[in-house]
Each structure stands twice: as structure tokens, then as C-alpha cells.
C-alpha positions in Angstrom: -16.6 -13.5 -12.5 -12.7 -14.3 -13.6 -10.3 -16.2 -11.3 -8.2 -13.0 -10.9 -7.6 -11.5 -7.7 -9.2 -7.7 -7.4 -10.9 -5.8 -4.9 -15.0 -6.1 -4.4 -16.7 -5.0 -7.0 -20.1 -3.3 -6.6 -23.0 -3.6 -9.7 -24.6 -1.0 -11.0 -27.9 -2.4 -9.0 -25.7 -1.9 -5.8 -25.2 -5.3 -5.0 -21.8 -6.8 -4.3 -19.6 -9.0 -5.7 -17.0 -10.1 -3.1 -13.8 -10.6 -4.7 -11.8 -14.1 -5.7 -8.8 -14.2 -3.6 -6.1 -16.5 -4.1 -3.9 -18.5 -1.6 -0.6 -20.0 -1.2 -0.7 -23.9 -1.1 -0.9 -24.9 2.4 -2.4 -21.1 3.9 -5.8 -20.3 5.2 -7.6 -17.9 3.2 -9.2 -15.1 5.7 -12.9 -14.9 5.6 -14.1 -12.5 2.4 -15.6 -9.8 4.1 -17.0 -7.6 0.9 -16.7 -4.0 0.7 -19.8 -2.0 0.7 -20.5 1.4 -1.3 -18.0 3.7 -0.6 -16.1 1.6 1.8 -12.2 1.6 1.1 -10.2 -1.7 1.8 -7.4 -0.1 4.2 -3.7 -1.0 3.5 -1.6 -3.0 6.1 1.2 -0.6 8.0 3.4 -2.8 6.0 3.3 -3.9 2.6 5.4 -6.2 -0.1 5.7 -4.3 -3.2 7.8 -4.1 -6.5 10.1 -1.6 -7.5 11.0 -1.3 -11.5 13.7 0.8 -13.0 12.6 1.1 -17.1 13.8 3.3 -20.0 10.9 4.5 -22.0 12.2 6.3 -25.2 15.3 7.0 -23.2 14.0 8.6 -20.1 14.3 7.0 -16.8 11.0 5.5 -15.1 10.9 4.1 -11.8 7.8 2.2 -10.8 6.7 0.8 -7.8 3.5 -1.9 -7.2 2.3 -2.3 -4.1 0.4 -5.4 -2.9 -2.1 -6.8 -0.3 -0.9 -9.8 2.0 -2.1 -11.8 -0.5 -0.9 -10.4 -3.4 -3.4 -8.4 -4.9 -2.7 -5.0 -6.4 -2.8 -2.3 -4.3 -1.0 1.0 -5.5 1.1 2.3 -7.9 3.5 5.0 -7.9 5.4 6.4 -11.0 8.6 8.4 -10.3 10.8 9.8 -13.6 14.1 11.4 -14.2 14.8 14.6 -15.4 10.6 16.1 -15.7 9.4 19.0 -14.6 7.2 20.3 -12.2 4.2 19.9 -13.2 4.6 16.6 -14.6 6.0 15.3 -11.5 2.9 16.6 -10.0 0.5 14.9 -12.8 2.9 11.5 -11.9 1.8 11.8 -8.3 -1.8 12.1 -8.6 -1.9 9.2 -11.0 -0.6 7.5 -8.5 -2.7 8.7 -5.7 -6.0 8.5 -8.2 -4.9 4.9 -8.7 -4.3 3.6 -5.4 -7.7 5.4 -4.2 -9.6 3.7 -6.9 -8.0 0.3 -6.3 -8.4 0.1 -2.3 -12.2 1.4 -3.1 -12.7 -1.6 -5.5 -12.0 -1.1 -8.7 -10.8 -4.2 -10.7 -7.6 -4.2 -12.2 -8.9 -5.2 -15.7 -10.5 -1.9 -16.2 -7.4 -0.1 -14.8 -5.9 -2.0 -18.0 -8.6 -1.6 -20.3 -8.3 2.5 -19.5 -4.8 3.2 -19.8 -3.6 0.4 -22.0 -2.6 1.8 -25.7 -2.5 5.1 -24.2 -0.4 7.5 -26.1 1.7 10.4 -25.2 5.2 11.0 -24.7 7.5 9.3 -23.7 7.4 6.8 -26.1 9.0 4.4 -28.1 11.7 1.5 -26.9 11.3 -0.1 -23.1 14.8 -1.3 -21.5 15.2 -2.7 -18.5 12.3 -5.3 -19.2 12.2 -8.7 -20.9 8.9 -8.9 -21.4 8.1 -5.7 -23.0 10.4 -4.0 -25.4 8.3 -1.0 -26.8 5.4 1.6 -25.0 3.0 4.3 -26.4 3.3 5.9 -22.7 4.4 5.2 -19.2 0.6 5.0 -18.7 0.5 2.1 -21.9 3.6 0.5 -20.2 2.4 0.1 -16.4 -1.0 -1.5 -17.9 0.8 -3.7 -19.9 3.3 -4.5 -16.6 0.2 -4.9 -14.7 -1.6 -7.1 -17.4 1.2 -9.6 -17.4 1.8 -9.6 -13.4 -1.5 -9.9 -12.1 -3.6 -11.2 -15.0 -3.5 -14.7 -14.5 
């Protein structure tokens, strides 16, 4: 196992693998209680998180990561300018799907490895970030996002 922070995760045997969690210099780590099969790691009423404001081939994308206490990812939500309906509607289950499968345990390098390279439109030139300048997808651009932020 990595030293990157992420959820439980549970083997294929059904045994657990509690999760590496880091700490702040000087805090005291609470004890790793693992998650069993089916058991979701529940949200605090209040959370930090991170809200981006991108250009992906011209549209607007606004982004928000959410994050545990100790700052393992939690959620994200994708919110865009100017779509329609249904695509709005695709936006918000993504986001729903995601924060599901993270808060039941699913690592955040195979949220990368699924959605990273994606291709669809929008496409094309990022502004609004340093790090990245060009996408395949919103989906290509928040793996990316996440793959520099929380891959350490």
C-alpha cells in the first residue's frame, strides 16, 4: 500500500485494508477504525473544500472538492455554464456517483485511472489553472486536478 491518503479499501478475499491517513505536524491522528463491506465513512456536518472556476474549450466549469478533517477526498461536484438539461442532470449524478463511491471506499487512484484521458466534449484549452493548460473532458481535467492535489 501507497502513502496516499484514501478511504479503506476491501480485497477481493473480503479482507480490509485500513487506510494510511496523514497528519499535521504536532496533531493526534484518531484511531483507524476500517470500514467494513458496505459500510460508508459518513461526512462531518461541516466540511473544508475547494471551489475552482476553469474554462475548458471556452465553457465555464465550476468545481468543487470536498475533504475529510484530515484532508482526504471526499466529494466532488461539477457545475457548468450555459448546458442543458440533461447534461446538468448527467453533471449531478457524477457527482453524486463519485461521492458515494469515495465515502464507501474507493481509492482515489482508480477514480484517476477511470476517468483520466477521457474524451468528450468540452475539450481543448483549460484557463483559469497553472498547472494544467489543456483537457480531453471535464471528466480528463478533474482526474488530472485530483492527480496533482491529492497524489502525493
Amino acid at each position: 500500500m501507497t502513502n496516499t491518503p484514501m478511504p479503506a479499501t476491501i480485497t477481493d478475499g473480503g479482507s480490509i485494508n485500513p487506510p494510511n491517513r496523514p497528519t499535521a505536524v504536532g496533531t493526534n491522528p484518531e484511531p483507524l477504525i476500517p470500514l467494513q463491506r458496505g459500510e460508508q465513512e459518513e461526512l462531518p456536518n461541516r466540511i473544508k473544500s475547494e471551489n475552482l472556476k476553469i474554462k475548458i474549450g471556452g465553457q465555464t466549469i465550476y468545481i468543487t472538492f470536498g475533504n475529510y478533517p484530515d484532508g482526504r477526498l471526499a466529494e466532488v461536484w461539477i457545475k457548468a455554464a450555459r448546458i442543458g438539461t440533461f447534461t446538468r442532470g448527467m453533471l449531478d449524478s457524477f457527482g453524486l456517483q463519485t461521492a458515494k463511491a469515495l465515502q464507501f471506499g474507493m481509492p482515489v487512484e482508480e477514480f484517476i485511472k477511470s476517468f483520466r484521458y477521457s474524451q468528450f466534449d468540452p475539450q481543448g484549452m483549460v484557463a483559469g489553472d497553472e498547472q494544467i493548460s489543456e483537457a480531453s473532458s471535464i471528466l480528463d481535467y478533474i482526474a488530472h486536478r485530483i492527480e496533482l492535489d491529492y497524489i502525493k
